[in-house]
C-alpha positions in Angstrom: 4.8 15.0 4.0 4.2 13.0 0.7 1.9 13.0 -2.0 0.4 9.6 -2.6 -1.6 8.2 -5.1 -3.8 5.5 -4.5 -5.7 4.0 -7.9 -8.7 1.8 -7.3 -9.3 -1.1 -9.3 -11.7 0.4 -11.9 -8.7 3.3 -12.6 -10.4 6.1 -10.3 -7.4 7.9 -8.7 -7.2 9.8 -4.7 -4.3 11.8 -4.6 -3.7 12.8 -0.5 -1.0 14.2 1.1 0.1 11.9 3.9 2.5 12.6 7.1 5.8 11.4 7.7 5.7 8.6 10.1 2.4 7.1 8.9 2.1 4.3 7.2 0.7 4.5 3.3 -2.0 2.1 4.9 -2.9 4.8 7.4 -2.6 7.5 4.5 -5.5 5.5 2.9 -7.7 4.8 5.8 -7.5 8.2 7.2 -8.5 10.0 3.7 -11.2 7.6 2.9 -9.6 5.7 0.1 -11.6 2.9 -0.8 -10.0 -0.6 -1.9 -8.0 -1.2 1.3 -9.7 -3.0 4.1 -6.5 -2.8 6.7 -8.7 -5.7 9.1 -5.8 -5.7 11.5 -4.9 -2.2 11.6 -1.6 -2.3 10.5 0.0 -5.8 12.3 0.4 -7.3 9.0 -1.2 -10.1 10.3 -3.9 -10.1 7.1 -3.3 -9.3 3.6 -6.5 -6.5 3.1 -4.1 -3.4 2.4 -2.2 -5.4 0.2 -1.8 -3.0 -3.5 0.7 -3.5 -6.3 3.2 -0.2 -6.3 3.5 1.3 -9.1 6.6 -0.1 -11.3 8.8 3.3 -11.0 8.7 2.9 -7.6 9.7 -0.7 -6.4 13.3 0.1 -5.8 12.5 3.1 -4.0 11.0 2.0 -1.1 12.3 -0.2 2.1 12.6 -4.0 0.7 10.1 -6.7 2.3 10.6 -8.4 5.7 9.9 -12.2 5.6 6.7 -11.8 8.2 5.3 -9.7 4.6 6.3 -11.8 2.4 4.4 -14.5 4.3 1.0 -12.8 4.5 1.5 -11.7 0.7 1.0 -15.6 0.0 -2.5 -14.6 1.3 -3.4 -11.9 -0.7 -5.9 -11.3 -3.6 -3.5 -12.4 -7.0 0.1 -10.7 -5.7 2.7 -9.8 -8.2 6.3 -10.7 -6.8 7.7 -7.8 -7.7 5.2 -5.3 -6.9 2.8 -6.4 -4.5 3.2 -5.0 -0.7 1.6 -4.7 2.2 0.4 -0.6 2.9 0.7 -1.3 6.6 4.6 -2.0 6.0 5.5 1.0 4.2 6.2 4.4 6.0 5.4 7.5 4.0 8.8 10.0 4.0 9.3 12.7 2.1 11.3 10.3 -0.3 8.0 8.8 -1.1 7.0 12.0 -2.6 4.7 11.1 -5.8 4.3 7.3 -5.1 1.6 5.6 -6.7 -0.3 2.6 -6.0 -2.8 0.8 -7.3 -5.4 -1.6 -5.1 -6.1 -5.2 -6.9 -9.5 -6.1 -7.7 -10.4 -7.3 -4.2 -8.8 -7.6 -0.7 -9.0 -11.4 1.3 
């Protein structure tokens, strides 16, 4: 299990703890954590969980697949560095204290 923190736009933060072997998508959706839409439910075939991970963290989690890189073209202002895809990251208990924050909208 993992402690996540998710920071809405405006700076609000949820801090939930989230099972291994879910994704930090499903960590949000099934907390209540408002700022990611996840449309397709987790086929990253849409860009609506899309957040920018926290700095500390980029080199800590699993590197990008090309079909997330594609739908990140799609998403709301992404950062190159930062920006993922919640439905493409699975929480371990390496992700322990990762934070992410949601961009001002989801498309």
């Amino acid at each position: 299990m993992a402690k996540i923190t998710y920071v809405e736009h405006s700076g609000k933060e949820h801090v939930v703890d989230v099972a291994n072997g879910l994704t930090v998508m499903e960590g949000a959706r099934d907390n209540g954590i408002p700022g990611i839409e996840a449309d397709c439910g987790g086929a990253c075939a849409c860009s609506t969980c899309h957040v920018y991970v926290d700095s500390a963290w980029v080199e800590k989690i699993p590197a990008k697949d090309a079909m997330e890189e594609d739908m990140l073209d799609f998403a709301y202002q992404p950062n190159a560095e930062t920006s993922r895809l919640t439905c493409q990251i699975k929480v371990t208990d390496a992700l322990d204290g990762l934070r992410v924050q949601m961009p001002e909208k989801q498309i």
